[in-house]
Structures are given as C-alpha cells and as structure tokens.
C-alpha positions as CSV (number, residue, x, y, z in Angstrom):
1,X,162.5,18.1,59.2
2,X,159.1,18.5,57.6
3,X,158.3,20.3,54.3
4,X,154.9,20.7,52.7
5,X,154.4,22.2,49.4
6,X,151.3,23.0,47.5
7,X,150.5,22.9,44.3
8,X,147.2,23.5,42.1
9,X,146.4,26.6,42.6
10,X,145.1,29.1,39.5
11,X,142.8,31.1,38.2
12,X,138.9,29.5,37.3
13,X,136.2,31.0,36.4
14,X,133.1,30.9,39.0
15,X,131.4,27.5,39.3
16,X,134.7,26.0,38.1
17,X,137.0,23.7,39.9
18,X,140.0,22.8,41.5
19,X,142.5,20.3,43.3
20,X,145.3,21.7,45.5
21,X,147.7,19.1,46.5
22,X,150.2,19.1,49.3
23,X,153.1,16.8,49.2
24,X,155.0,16.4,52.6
25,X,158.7,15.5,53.5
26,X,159.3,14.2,56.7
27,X,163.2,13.6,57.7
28,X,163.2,9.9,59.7
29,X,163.6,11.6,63.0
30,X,160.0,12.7,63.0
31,X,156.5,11.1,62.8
32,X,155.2,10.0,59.5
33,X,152.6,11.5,58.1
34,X,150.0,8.7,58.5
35,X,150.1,10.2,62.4
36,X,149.9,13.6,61.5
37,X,146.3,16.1,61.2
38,X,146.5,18.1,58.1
39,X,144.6,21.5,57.9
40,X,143.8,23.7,54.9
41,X,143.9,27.5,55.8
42,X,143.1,30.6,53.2
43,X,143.8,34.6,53.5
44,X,142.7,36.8,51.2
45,X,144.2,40.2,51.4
46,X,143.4,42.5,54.5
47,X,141.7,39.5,56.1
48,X,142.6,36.9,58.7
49,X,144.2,33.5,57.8
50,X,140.8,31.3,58.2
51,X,140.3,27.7,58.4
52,X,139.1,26.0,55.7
53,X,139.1,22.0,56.3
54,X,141.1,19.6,57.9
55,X,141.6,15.9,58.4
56,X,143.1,14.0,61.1
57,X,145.3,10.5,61.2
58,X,142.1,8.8,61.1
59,X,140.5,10.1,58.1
60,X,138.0,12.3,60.0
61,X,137.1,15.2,58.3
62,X,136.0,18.5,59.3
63,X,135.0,22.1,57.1
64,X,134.1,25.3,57.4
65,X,130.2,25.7,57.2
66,X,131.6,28.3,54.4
67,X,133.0,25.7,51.8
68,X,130.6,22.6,53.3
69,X,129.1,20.7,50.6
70,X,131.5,22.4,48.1
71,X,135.2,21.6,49.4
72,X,136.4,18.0,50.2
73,X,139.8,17.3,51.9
74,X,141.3,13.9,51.5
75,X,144.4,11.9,51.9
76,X,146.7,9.5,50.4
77,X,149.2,7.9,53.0
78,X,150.9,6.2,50.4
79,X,151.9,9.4,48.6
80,X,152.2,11.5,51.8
81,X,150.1,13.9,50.0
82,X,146.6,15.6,51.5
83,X,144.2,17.3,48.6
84,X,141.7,19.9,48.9
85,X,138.8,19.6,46.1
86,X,137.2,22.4,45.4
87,X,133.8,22.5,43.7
88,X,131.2,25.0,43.2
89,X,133.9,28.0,43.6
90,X,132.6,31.4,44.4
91,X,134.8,34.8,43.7
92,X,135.0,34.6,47.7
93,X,136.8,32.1,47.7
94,X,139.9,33.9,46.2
95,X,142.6,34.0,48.3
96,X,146.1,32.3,48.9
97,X,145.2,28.8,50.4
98,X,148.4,27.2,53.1
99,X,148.1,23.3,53.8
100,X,149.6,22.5,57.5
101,X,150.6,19.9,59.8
102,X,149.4,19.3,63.2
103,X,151.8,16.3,64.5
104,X,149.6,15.1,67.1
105,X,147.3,13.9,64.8
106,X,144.1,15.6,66.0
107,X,142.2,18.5,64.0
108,X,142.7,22.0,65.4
109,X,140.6,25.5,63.8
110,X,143.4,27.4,65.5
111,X,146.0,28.2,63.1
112,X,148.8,28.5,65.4
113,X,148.4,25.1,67.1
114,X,149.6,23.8,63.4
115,X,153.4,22.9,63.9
116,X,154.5,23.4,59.9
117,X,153.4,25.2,57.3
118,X,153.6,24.9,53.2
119,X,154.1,28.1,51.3
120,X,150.9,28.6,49.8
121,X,149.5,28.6,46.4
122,X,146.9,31.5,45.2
123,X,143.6,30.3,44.3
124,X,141.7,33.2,42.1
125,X,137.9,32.9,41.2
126,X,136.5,35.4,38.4
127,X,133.4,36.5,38.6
C-alpha cells in the first residue's frame, strides 16, 4: 500500500555533501502523503537504528542535536518525495540511513511507532 525508496546515498569525502531523496507510493486506499510524518533514521554497524530528523504534515521540522545545524529535512508534496541534506559530513556519520512514514502525521523519535519503512541507502564518509 505504501512504498518508500531512497536514493542518494554514496561515498564523500569529510566536509562533503549529500541529498538522500525518498520517493513514496501510496495505493488510493490510504492517506496521501501530504498527511503523513516522514522520519530519517541511520545504523551504522553494531549500533542502534537512531533518529536522525523528521518532518511532520505541517512542515515542522525536528533533528537530532548530532546533525543540528548540518542536516536539513524537507518536503515536496507535489513529488511525494521527502529529502535529507546533508552538509558538513563527519566520518560518524557513516552508516545505512532508512526514510519512514508515520501516517498520523505527527513526528515520533521512536523508530517503531513509524508504520513503513524504505530500504535504506548507505551513506559512507572518509576521513
């Protein structure tokens, strides 16, 4: 019913930058995207998937005080597409980064309060 998949991802040198994009497919049964909260997560290996940013229906944005200043989430209803910019990147920011949906439309930290999930795309920063 509803698909998200990433794209962007790569490998950039340390100070470099990136765009993930996150294209999602809704079926007509469900609520369009314009309702939904989209959350950016990351996991680099051995560790915890961790929240990263996230915006709800309304365009209120929220990051982690890790990436503050440095990431930027945005939307385009239009394109039923979210984007993560990334400035600034630091090698701890390697890790595979997932884009979610929460389909009440409010911003969540809890990973498991996200209803779908894209794949992931792996985001590597050299040092």
């Amino acid at each position: 019913q509803v698909q998200l998949v990433e794209s962007g991802g790569g490998l950039v040198q340390a100070g470099g930058s990136l765009r993930l994009s996150c294209a999602v497919r809704t079926s007509p049964s469900v609520r369009t995207f314009s309702a939904y909260a989209m959350g950016w997560f990351r996991q680099a290996p051995g560790k915890e998937r961790e929240f990263v940013a996230a915006i709800n229906w309304a365009g209120a944005t929220k990051c982690a005080d890790s990436v503050k200043g440095r990431f930027t989430v945005s939307r385009d209803n239009a394109e039923n597409t979210v984007y993560l910019q990334m400035n600034s990147l630091k090698p701890e920011d390697t890790a595979v980064y997932y884009c979610a949906a929460e389909t009440s439309g409010w911003i969540t930290l809890v990973p498991k309060e996200y209803d779908y999930w894209g794949q992931g795309t792996q985001v590597t920063v050299s040092s």
